[in-house]
C-alpha positions as CSV (number, residue, x, y, z in Angstrom):
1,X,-62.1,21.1,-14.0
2,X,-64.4,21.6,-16.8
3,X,-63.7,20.3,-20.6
4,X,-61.2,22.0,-22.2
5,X,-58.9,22.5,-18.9
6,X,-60.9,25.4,-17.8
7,X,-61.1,26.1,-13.9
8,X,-64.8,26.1,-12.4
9,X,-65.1,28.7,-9.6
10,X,-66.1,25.7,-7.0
11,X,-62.7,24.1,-7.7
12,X,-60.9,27.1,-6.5
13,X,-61.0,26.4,-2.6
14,X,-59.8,23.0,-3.1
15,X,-56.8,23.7,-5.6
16,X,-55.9,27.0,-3.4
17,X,-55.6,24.6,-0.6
18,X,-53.0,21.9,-2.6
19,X,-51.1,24.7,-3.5
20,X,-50.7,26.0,0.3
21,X,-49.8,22.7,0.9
22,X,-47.4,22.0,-1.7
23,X,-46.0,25.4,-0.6
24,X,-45.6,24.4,3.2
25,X,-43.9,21.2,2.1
26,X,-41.1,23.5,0.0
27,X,-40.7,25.6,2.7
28,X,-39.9,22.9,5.2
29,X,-37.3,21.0,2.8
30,X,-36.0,24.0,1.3
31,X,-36.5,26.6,3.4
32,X,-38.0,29.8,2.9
33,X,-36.2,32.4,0.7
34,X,-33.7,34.7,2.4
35,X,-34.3,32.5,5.8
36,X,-32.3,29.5,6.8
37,X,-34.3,26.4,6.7
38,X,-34.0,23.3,8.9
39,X,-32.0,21.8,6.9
40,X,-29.4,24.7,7.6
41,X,-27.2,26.3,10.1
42,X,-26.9,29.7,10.8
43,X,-24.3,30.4,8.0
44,X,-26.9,29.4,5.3
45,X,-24.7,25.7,5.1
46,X,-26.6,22.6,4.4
47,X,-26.2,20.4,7.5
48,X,-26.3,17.4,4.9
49,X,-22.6,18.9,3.9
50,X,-21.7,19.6,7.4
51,X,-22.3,16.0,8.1
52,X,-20.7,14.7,5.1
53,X,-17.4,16.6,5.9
54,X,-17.4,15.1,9.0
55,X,-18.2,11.5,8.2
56,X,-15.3,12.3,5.9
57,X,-13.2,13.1,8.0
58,X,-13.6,10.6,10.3
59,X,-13.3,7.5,7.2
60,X,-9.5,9.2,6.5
61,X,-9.0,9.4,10.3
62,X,-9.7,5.1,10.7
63,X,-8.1,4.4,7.4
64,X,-4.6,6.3,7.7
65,X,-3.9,6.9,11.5
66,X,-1.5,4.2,12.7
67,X,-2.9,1.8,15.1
68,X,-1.4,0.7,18.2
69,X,0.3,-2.7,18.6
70,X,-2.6,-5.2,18.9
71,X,-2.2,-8.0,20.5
72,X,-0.2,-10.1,22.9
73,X,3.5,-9.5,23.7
74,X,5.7,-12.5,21.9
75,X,5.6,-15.9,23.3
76,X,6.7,-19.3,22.6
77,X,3.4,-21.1,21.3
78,X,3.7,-24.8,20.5
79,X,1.1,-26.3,17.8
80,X,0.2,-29.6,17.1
81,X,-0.8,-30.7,13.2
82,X,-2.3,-33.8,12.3
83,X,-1.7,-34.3,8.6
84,X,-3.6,-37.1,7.1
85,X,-4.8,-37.9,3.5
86,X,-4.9,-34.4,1.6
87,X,-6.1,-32.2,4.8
88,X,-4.4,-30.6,8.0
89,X,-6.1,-30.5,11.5
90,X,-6.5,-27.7,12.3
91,X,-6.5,-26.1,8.8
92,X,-5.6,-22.7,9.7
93,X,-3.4,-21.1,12.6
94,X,-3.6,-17.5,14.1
95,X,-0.3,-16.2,15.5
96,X,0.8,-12.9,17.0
97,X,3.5,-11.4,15.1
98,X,7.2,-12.4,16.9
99,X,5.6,-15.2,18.3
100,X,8.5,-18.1,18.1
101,X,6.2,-21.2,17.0
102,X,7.1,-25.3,17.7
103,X,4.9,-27.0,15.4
104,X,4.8,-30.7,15.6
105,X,3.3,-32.3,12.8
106,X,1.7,-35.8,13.2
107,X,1.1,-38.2,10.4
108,X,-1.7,-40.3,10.9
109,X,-1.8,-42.7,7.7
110,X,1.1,-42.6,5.5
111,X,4.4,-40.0,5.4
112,X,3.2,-36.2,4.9
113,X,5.6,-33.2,4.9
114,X,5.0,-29.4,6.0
115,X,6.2,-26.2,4.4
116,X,5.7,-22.7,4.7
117,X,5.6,-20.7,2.3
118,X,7.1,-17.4,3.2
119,X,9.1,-18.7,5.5
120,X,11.0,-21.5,4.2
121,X,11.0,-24.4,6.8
122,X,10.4,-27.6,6.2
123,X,9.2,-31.6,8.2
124,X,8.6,-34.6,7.5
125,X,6.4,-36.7,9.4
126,X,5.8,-40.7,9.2
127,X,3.4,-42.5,11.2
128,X,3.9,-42.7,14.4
129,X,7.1,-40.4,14.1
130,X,6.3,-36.7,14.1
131,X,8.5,-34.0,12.8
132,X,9.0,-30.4,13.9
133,X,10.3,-27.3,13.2
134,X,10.6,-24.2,14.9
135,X,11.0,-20.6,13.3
136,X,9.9,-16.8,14.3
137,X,7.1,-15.3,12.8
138,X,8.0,-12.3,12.2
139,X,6.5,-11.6,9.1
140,X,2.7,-10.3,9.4
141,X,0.2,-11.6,6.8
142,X,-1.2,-15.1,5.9
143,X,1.1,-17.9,4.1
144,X,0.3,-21.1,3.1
145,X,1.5,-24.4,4.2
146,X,1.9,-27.1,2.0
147,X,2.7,-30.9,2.2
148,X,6.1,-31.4,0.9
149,X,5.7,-34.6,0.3
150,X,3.9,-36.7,-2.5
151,X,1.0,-38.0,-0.8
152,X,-1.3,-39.3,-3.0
153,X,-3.6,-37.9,-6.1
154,X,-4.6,-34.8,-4.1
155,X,-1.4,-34.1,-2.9
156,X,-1.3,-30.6,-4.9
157,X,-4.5,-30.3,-2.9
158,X,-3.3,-30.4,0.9
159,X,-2.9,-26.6,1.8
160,X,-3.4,-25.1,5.1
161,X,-2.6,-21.3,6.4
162,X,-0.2,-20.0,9.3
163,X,-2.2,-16.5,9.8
164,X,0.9,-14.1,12.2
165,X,-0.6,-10.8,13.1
166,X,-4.0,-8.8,13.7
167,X,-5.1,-8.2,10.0
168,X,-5.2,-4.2,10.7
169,X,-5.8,-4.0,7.2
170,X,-9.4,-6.1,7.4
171,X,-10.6,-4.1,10.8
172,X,-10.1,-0.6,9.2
173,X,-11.9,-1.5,6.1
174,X,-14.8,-3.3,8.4
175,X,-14.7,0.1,10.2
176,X,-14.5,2.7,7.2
177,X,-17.0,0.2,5.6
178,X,-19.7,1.2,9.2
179,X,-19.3,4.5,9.4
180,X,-19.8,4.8,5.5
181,X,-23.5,3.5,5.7
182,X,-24.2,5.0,9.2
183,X,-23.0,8.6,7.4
184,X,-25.8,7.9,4.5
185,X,-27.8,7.1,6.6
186,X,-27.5,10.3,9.0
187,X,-27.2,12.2,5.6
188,X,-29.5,10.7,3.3
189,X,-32.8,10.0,5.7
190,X,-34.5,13.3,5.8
191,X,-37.9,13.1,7.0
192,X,-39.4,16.6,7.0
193,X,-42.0,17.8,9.3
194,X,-44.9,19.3,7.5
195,X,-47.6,21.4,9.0
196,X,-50.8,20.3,9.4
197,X,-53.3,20.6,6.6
198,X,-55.6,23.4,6.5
């Protein structure tokens, strides 16, 4: 270009050549006017929206159909917890739902209790005495258990968690949560072709 922004006849070939370019580039991301591009179908629809409605449709389909029964059919399970200063062993337990539990809790240094919350059973254990209880749990979700007796100075502190159920409600989200960034992906990662420079 010459001072002044005045085009010089020698620098014609070169910008007639970007502007093909830029022109092929349009056409292959846009399309060419009154022609469907490759970015659409035959009905002059962007795929991108094609493939959004049906990601879409898919994210409602795992969040709101019901699932089948997961899981094993009921059993009797019987669980052992050692309870010693301010901690259980083990601290959580995973339960179907109608499972009828015996839990025998073991003290291993002075007198601990056991409650569940939700529930609302109770034992005591001493050293060298273990307590038990036996319920249904029949109540999906996750509850705490607590010591129900005063322990010590962490006593507040000693918390485990009785788990009954698949958590249906953690596997659809993990789901919707995959096929949410596998959609952008498909939707959002557009390479386009271009012809090759002149």
């Amino acid at each position: 270009m010459a001072p002044g922004g005045l085009v010089h006849a020698a620098d014609l070939p070169a910008m007639t050549a970007v502007s093909d370019r830029l022109r092929a580039i349009d056409s292959v991301t846009h399309g060419t006017p009154g022609q469907g591009g490759p970015e659409t179908s035959h009905g002059g629809v962007d795929r991108r929206w094609i493939a959004a409605a049906a990601i879409l449709a898919v994210l409602l389909l795992i969040l709101l159909a019901p699932l089948p029964a997961l899981g094993a059919a009921p059993q009797e399970r019987h669980l052992t917890i050692s309870a010693r200063s301010f901690e259980y062993t083990p601290g959580v337990l995973r339960v179907n739902r109608g499972d009828t539990l015996v839990i025998t809790l073991e003290a291993t240094d002075v007198v601990h209790g056991l409650y569940v919350d939700g529930y609302g059973v109770s034992t005591v254990a001493e050293p060298g005495r273990p307590g038990q209880l036996s319920f249904v749990a029949d109540r999906p979700g996750a509850f705490r258990m607590r010591c129900s007796v005063a322990c010590g100075n962490l006593h507040p502190f000693m918390i485990g968690k009785l788990v009954v159920g698949p958590n249906t409600t953690w596997l659809r989200a993990v789901a919707a949560t995959l096929i949410t960034a596998l959609g952008a992906i498909l939707v959002f990662w557009h390479r386009p072709t271009l012809p090759p420079a002149a």
